[in-house]
C-alpha positions, 0 to 999 in steps of 0.5 A: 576279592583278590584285595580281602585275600592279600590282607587275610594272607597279610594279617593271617596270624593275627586272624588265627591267632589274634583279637579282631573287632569286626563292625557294621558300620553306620550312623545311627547303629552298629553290629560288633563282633569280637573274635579270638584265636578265630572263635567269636567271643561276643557280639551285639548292636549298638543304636544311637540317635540325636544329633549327628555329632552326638551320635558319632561321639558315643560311636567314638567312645563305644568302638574305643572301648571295645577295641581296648577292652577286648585287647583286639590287635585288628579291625575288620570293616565292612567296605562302603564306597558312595556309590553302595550306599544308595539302596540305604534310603535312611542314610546319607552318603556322607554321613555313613561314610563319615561313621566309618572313619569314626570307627577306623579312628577310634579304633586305632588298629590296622584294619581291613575291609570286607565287600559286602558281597563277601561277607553276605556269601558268609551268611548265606553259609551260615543260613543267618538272618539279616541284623546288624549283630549277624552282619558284623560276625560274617563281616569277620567271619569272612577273613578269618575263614581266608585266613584258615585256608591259607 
């Protein structure tokens, strides 16, 4: 956690007052989440499906779109090591890590990464279900509230 708390204290002005894309990653959908001055504006989930090159250009295109359109000034991740990505019997190690490169890249923004025992702390505040779209809203929930307390 001390790393999330000295990027949140790094990028709190940005998180207080800023445009920030938080994402769920992976490779076959994602959730977004798009938050302003702290306050979540929009959020969704996108699916892909096809072949892998297929899909990770359409993620491409869609995490560029969002962070363009949204004029987001920060990225926030959730952070997957190959080793976390075990209990995900419908992924591949290599090619959920490789989605989250897609969107760092696409995005072209400073970013953050938030464990998953982190943000799932903000869910269970939150007494929100388990989807890809809630995920991303607690994945930038959770540096956002840091980033108030500080």
């Amino acid at each position: 956690m001390s790393k999330l708390i000295e990027d949140s204290t790094k990028y709190k002005k940005i998180l207080r007052e800023g445009s920030v894309l938080a994402i769920d990653p992976s490779s076959t959908s994602i959730g977004y989440a798009v938050f302003n001055k702290g306050a979540l504006m929009e959020s969704g989930c996108k699916k892909y499906s096809g072949a892998i090159h297929k899909r990770f250009f359409k993620l491409y295109q869609d995490i560029y779109y969002l962070a363009q359109n949204n004029f987001c000034d920060l990225l926030v991740i959730e952070r997957l090591r190959p080793s976390s990505t075990a209990s995900r019997k419908v992924y591949t190690k290599h090619q959920l890590l490789w989605s989250v490169g897609v969107v760092i890249a696409a995005a072209g923004l400073p970013f953050i990464e938030v464990s998953p025992n982190s943000w799932k702390a903000t869910q269970r505040d939150k007494d929100l279900d388990k989807t890809d779209e809630n995920d991303a809203i607690c994945i930038g929930y959770t540096p956002i509230n840091l980033a108030r307390d500080i």
